[in-house]
N, C-alpha and C positions, 0 to 999 in steps of 0.2 A: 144586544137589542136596544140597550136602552140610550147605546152612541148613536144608534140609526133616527130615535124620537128627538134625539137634540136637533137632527136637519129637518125634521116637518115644519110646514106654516105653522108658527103660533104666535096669535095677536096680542101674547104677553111679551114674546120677544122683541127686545129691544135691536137697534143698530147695533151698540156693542158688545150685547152677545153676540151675534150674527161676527161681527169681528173678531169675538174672544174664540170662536170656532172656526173663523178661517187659517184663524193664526195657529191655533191646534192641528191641522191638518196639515198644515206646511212645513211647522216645524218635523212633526211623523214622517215627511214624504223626504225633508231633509234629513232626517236623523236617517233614515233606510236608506234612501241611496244616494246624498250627499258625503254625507260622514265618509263610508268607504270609498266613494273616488278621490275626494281629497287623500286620505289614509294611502289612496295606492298610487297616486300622484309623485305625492311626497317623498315616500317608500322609492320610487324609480329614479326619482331626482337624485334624492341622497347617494342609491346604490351606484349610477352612472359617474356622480364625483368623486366617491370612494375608491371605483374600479380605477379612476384617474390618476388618483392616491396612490393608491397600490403599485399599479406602473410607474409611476415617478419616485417611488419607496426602493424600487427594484432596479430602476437603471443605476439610483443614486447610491446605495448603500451595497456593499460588499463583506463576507466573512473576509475573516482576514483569523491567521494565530498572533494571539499573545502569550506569551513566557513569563512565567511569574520568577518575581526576584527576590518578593521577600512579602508576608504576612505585613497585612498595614498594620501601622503598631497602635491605633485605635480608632475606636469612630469617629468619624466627624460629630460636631455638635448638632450640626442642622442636616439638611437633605442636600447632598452632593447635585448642584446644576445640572452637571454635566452627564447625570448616568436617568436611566428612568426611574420613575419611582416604582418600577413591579420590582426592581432591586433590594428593596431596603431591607429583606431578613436573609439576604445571602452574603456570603461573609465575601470580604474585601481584601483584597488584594495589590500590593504594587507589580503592573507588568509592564514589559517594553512589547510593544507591536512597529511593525513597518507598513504603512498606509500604502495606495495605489500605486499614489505617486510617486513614492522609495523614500518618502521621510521616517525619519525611526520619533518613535513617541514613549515616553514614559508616562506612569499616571494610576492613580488607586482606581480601582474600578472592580465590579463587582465578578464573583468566579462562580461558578455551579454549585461549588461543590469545596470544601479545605481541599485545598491545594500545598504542596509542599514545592518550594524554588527548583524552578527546572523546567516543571512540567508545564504540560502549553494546552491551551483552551481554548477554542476560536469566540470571537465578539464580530460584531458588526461595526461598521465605521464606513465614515464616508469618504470620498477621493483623498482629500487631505488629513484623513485621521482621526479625525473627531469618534469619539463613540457614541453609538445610536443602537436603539433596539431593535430590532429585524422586522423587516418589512410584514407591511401586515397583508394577511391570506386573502383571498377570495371570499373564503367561510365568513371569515371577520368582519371583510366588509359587508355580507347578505346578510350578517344578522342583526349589524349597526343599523345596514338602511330600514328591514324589519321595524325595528325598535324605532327608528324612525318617522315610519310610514304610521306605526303605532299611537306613537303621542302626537302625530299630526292629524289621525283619525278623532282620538280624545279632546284635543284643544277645541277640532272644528265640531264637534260635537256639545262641545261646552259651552260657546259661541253661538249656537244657534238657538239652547237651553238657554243660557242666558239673555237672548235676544230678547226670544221668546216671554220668559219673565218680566223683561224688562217691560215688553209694549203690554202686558197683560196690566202689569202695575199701573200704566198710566192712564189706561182703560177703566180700570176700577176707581182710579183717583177720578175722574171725568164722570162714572156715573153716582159717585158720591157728591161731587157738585151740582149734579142736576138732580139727586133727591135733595140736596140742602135749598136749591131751587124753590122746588114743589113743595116741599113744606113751609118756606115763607111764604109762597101763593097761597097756599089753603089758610094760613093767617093763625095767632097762637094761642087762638081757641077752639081748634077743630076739635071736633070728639066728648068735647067737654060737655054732661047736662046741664040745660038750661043758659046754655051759653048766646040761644036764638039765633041758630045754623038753623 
């Protein structure tokens, strides 16, 4: 009730109150149904380039077996380029694979599982051999664009809060200059007894 007496006439109110409430009102009518169209904007954009991803993930990359030849005889020092980093606590392995194209490839790269020479594990890799991580799902990308859509809801949210704050600040700076005004006009001995006011 007491949001409803800040809109009545009253001859106390200033201009920028009158402003400092319209700005409150816009920014609510943003936060409620701006925030979530942006959020689901965003969200549809992401998902539509993901799905793009995906298809281009899927023409491009292929299982393939490789055959291990021998336990890698230690870790590398750093993070191998070439392999993903969802890799890094599965044990490593030298295999030979043959790519699309019928080139044969050697190279440490990460297995499932201890592997003993012989046995054969499929990877992903692309036309030429390279190894790559398997194309990513459907699921994957609806939950990326989600999370997406998510923090594109919070930022434009944060954006309109902060806007918002910001014009209030300089609303309050402005009526702090027209009270520093008013009280050099009234002169700097109002109020005072016997001052002959």
């Amino acid at each position: 009730m007491t949001g409803l007496w800040r809109w009545r006439r009253n001859p106390l109110w200033r201009r920028t109150d009158r402003i400092e409430a319209w700005l409150a009102l816009a920014a609510v009518l943003l936060m409620v149904l701006g925030t979530p169209a942006a959020g689901w904007y965003a969200g549809r954009a992401a998902y539509g380039t993901l799905l793009e991803g995906v298809r281009i993930q899927r023409e491009t990359r292929h299982p393939v077996w490789a055959t291990v030849e021998r336990p890698a005889s230690r870790t590398p020092l750093g993070p191998d380029p070439e392999t993903p980093s969802s890799h890094a606590g599965q044990p490593r392995v030298v295999a030979s694979w043959t790519a699309r194209d019928g080139s044969a490839h050697t190279g440490r790269i990460a297995a499932p599982r201890a592997l003993r020479p012989g046995e054969r594990f499929r990877i992903w890799a692309d036309g030429r051999g390279l190894v790559l991580p398997p194309p990513m799902d459907a699921g994957t990308a609806a939950t990326h664009a989600a999370l997406a859509g998510l923090g594109a809801a919070a930022a434009a949210g944060c954006l309109v809060g902060g806007g918002r704050r910001l014009a209030v600040r300089r609303l309050t700076v402005r009526r702090h200059r027209r009270w520093d005004l008013a009280w050099e006009r009234a002169g700097q001995d109002w109020g005072r007894a016997g001052a002959g006011s």
